[in-house]
C-alpha positions as CSV (number, residue, x, y, z in Angstrom):
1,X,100.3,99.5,81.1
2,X,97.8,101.8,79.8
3,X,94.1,100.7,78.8
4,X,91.5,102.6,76.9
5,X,93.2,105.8,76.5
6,X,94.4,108.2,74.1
7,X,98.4,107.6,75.8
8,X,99.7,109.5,78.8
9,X,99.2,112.9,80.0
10,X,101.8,115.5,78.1
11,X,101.8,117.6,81.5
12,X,101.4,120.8,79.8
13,X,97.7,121.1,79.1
14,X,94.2,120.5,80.7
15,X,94.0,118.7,83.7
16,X,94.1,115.5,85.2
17,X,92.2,113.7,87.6
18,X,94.2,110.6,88.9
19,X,92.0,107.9,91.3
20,X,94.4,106.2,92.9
21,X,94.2,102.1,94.2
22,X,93.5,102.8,97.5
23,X,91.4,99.2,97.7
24,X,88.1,100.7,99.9
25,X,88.4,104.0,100.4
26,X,88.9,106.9,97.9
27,X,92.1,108.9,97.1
28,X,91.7,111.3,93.9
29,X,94.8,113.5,92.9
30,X,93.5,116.3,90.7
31,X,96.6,118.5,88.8
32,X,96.8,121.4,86.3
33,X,98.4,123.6,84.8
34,X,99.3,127.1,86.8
35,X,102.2,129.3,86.5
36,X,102.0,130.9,89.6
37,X,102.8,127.3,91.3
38,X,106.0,125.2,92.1
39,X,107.0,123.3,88.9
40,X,104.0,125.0,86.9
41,X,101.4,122.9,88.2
42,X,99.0,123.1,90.8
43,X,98.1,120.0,93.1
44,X,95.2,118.9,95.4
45,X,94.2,115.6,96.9
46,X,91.0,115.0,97.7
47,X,90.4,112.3,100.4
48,X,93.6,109.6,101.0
49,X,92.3,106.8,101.1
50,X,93.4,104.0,104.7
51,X,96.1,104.8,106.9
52,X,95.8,100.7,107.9
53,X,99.2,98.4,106.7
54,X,96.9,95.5,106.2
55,X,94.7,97.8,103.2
56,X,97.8,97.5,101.3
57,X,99.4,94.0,102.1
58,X,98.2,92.4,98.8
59,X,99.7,94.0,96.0
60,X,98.4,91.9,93.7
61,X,95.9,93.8,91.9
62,X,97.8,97.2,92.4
63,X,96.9,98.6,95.5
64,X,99.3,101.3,96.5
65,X,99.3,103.7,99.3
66,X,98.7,107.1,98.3
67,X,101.9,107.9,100.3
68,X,103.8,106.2,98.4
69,X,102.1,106.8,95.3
70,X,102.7,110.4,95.3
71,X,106.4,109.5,95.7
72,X,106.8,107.5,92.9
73,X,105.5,109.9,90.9
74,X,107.7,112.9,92.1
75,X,104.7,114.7,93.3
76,X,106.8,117.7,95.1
77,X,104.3,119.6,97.1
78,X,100.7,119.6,97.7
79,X,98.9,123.1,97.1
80,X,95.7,121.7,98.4
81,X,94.3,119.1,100.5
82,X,90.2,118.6,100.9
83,X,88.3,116.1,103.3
84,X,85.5,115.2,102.5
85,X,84.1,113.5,105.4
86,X,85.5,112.3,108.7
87,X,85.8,108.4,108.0
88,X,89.0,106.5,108.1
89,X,89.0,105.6,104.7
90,X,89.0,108.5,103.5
91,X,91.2,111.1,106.1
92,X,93.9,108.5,107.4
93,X,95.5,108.3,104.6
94,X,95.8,111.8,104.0
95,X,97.6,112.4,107.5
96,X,100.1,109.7,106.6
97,X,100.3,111.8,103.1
98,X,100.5,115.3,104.9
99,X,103.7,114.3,107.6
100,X,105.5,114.1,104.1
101,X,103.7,116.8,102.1
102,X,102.1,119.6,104.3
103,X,99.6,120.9,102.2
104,X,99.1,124.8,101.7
105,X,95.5,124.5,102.3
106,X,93.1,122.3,103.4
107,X,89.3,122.5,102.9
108,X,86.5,120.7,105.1
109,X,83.5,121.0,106.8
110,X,84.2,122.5,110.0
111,X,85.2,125.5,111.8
112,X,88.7,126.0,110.9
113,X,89.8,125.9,114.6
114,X,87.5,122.9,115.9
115,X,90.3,120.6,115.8
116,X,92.0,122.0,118.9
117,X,88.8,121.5,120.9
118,X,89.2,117.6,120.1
119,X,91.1,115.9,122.1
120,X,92.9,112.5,121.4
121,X,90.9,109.6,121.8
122,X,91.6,106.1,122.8
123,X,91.1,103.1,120.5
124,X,91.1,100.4,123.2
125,X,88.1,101.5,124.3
126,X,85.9,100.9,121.5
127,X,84.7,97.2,121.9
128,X,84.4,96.4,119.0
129,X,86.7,97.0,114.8
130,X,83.8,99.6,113.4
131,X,84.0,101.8,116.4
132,X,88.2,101.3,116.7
133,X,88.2,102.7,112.9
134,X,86.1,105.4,113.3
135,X,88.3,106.9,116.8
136,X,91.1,106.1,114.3
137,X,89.5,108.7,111.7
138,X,88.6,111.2,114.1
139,X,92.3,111.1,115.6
140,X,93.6,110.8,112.4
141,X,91.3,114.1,111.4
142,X,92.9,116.0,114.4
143,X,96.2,115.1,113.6
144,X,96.1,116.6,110.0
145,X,94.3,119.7,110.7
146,X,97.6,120.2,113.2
147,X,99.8,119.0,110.5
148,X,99.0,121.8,108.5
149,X,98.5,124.8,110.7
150,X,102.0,124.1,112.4
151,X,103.8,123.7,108.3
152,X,101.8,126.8,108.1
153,X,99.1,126.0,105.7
154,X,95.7,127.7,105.7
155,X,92.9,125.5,106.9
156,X,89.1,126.7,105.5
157,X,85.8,125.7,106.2
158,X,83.9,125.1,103.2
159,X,80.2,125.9,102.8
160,X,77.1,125.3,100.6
161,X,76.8,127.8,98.0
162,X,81.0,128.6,97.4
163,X,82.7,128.8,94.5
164,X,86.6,128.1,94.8
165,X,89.1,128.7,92.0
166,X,92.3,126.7,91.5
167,X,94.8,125.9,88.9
168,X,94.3,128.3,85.5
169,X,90.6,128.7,85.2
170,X,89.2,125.5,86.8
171,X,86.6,126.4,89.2
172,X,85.1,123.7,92.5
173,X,81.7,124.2,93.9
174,X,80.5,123.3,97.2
175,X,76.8,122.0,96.4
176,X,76.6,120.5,99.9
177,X,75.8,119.6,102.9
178,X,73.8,122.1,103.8
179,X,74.4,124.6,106.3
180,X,71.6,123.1,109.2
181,X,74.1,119.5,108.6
182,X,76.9,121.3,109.3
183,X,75.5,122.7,112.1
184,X,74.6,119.6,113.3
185,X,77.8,117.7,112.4
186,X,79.5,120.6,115.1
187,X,77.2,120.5,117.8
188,X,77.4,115.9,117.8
189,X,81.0,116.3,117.7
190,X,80.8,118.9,120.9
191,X,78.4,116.2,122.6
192,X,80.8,113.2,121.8
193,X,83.7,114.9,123.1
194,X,81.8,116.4,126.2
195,X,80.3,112.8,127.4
196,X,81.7,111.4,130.6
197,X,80.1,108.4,130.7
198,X,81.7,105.3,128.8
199,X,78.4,103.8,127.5
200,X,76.4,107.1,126.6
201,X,80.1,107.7,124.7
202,X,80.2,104.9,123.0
203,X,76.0,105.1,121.5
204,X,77.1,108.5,121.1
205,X,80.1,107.4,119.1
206,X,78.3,104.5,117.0
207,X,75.5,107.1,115.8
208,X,77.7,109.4,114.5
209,X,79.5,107.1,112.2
210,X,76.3,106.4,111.0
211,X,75.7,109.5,110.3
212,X,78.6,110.8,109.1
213,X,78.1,110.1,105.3
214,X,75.7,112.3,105.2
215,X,78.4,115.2,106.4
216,X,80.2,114.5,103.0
217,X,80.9,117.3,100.9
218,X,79.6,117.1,97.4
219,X,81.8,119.0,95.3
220,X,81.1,119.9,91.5
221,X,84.2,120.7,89.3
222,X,84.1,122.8,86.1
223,X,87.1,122.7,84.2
224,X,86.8,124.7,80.5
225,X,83.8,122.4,78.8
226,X,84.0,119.6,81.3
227,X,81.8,118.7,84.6
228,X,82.9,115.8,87.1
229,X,80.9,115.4,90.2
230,X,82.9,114.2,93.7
231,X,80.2,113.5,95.7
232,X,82.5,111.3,98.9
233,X,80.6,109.3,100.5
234,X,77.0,111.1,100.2
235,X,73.8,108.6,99.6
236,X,71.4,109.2,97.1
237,X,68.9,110.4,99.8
238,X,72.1,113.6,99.7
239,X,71.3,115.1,96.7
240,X,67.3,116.1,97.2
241,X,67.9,119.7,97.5
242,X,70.0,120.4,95.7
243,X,69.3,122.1,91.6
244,X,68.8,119.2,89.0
245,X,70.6,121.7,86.9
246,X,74.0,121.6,89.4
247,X,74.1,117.6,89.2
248,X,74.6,117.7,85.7
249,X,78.5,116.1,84.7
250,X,80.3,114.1,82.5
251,X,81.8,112.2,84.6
252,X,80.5,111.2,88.1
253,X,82.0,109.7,90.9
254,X,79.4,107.3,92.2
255,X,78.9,107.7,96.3
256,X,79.4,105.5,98.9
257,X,81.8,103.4,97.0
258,X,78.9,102.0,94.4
259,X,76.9,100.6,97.7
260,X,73.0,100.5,96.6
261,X,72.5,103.2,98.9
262,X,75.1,105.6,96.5
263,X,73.4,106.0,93.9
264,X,69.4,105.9,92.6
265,X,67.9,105.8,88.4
266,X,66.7,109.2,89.0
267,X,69.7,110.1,90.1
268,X,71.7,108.8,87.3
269,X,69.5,110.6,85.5
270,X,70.0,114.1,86.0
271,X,73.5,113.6,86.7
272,X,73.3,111.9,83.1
273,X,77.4,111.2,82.5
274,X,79.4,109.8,79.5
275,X,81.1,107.8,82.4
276,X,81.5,107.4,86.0
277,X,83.6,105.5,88.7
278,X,82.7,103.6,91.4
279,X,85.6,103.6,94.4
280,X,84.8,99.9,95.5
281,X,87.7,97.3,96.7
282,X,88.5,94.0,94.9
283,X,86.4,91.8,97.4
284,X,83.6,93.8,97.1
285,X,83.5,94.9,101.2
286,X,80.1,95.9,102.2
287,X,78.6,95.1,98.7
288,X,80.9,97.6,97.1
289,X,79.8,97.7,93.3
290,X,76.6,96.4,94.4
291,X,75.2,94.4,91.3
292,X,72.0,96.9,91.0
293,X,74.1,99.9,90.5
294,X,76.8,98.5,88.1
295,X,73.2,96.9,86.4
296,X,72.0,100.4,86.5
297,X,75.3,101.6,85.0
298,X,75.1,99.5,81.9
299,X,71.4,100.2,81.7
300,X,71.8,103.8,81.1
301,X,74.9,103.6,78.9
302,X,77.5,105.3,81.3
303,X,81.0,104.0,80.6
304,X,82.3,102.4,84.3
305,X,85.7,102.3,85.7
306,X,86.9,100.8,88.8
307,X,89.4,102.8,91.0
308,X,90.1,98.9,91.8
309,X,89.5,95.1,90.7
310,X,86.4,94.4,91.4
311,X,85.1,91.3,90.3
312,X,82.5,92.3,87.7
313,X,80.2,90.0,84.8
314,X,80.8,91.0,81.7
315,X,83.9,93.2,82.5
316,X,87.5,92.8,82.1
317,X,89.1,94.9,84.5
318,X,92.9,95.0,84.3
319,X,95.4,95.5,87.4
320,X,96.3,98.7,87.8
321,X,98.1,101.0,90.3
322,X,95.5,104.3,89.0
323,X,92.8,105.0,86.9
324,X,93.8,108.5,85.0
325,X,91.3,111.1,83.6
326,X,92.6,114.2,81.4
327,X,89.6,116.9,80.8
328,X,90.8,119.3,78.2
329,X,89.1,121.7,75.7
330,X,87.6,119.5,72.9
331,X,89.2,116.0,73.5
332,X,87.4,113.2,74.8
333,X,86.8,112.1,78.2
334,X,88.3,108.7,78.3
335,X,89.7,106.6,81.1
336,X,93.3,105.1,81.4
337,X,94.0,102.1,83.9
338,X,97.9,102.3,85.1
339,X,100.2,99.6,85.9
């Protein structure tokens, strides 16, 4: 089933920009036309959403593993993988994704080697589900970056300031996190790995997921007239110093999965997009599509989409396996939910 849309994607043209039902977390398939590539097309995921069975047990609504979603759509290769942060609802599920798909590169926010300087870590001793995840993640991380270097894929640290090509003529820019937070991300991953002690490990641990959003990278694609803004997990706190004139898109991918810390009026503002989506599961976990930012949304006359079901007044949002985007020269940005 198709909603909204102008009918599917003719694969020759312009590119697509698929958000997968992941429930919470964020998988986003980007594909487009290139020549050079395996069947014509070039093909990155960015993020993959949970690695966890129990994400996925009701299918209800549509939620699909990215895994598996790839499959069903024939995806045959993976030119590119990005992660965007270091949180398992966002990497697992691209390690599950890689053992069947090694990508030929993948871009992050570290050192291209610091992965063999992290050793495995054990999820029993965590205490408690929110730590247990987050050792899951950083595992999970680990285990992709190897993934990938042993299929012989390039891995490559991205910075502030890059501009990356891909596909014919698209063009992704790295507008953060800075270089200091990068810096900083290293030097707390050095310290968590280094600590002896059990408790100092564990406050260690515990601070750094709380920090860790504010690692994401904020990427900006230009794609011939159009402007989408992936910002993962980033608050709106992120985005201070960065140009008002770099924010600008038409379509926006609202951080922190629509949380009221994702997003801010002023923000909205100079982003200023004819639509956005918010990446937040049907039961709303952690005040996912938080009322004041959907509110917000409406307010300032920016189309939403749901990469799930959310419940949301005055919206009828459909079940649905992905919610499609095509950006093409001159046609407009509209999205399609897919059963």
């Amino acid at each position: 089933m198709r909603t909204g849309g102008q009918g599917p994607w003719c694969g020759q043209t312009g590119m697509k920009l698929t958000f997968v039902n992941v429930g919470y977390g964020e998988a986003i398939l980007l594909e487009c036309t290139d020549a050079s590539r395996e069947d014509g097309m070039f093909t990155a995921l960015i993020d993959g959403g949970s690695g966890e069975e129990q994400e996925y047990a009701d299918r209800s609504l549509g939620r699909v593993p990215v895994w598996e979603y790839l499959q069903e759509k024939g995806v045959s290769h993976l030119d590119l993988m990005i992660c965007t942060h270091i949180h398992e609802d966002h990497v697992s599920g691209m390690t599950r994704t890689a053992a069947q798909l090694p990508p030929g590169e993948l871009w992050q926010g570290l050192p291209a080697a610091f992965y063999r300087s992290m050793r495995r870590l054990d999820p029993d001793a965590a205490q408690n589900p929110y730590r247990k995840k987050f050792i899951h993640a950083l595992n999970d991380y680990g285990e992709l970056c190897r993934i990938t270097a042993e299929n012989g894929g390039f891995i490559r640290k991205l910075a502030c300031g890059q501009v990356m090509s891909f596909g014919r003529g698209g063009q992704m820019e790295v507008l953060a996190p800075f270089r200091r937070d990068q810096e900083e991300l290293e030097a707390s991953l050095r310290e968590l790995y280094g600590e002896m002690s059990p408790e100092r490990f564990l406050e260690k641990l515990t601070r750094l997921d709380g920090r860790m959003n504010h690692y994401s990278l904020i990427l900006r694609i230009l794609y011939e007239d159009r402007r989408i803004l992936l910002p993962g997990d980033a608050g709106r706190g992120d985005y201070t110093e960065i140009p008002g004139e770099k924010l600008r898109a038409d379509l926006f991918k609202v951080g922190h999965h629509g949380q009221k810390d994702g997003v801010s009026r002023e923000l909205l503002k100079m982003v200023s997009p004819e639509a956005a989506v918010c990446c937040a599961s049907s039961d709303r976990r952690y005040d996912s599509a938080h009322p004041d930012v959907v509110s917000m949304l409406e307010q300032a006359g920016v189309k939403a989409y749901f990469s799930d079901c959310p419940q949301v007044p005055g919206m009828e949002i459909p079940p649905h396996r992905a919610l499609e985007f095509q950006a093409a020269q001159g046609q407009p940005l509209s999205g399609q939910y897919i059963l």
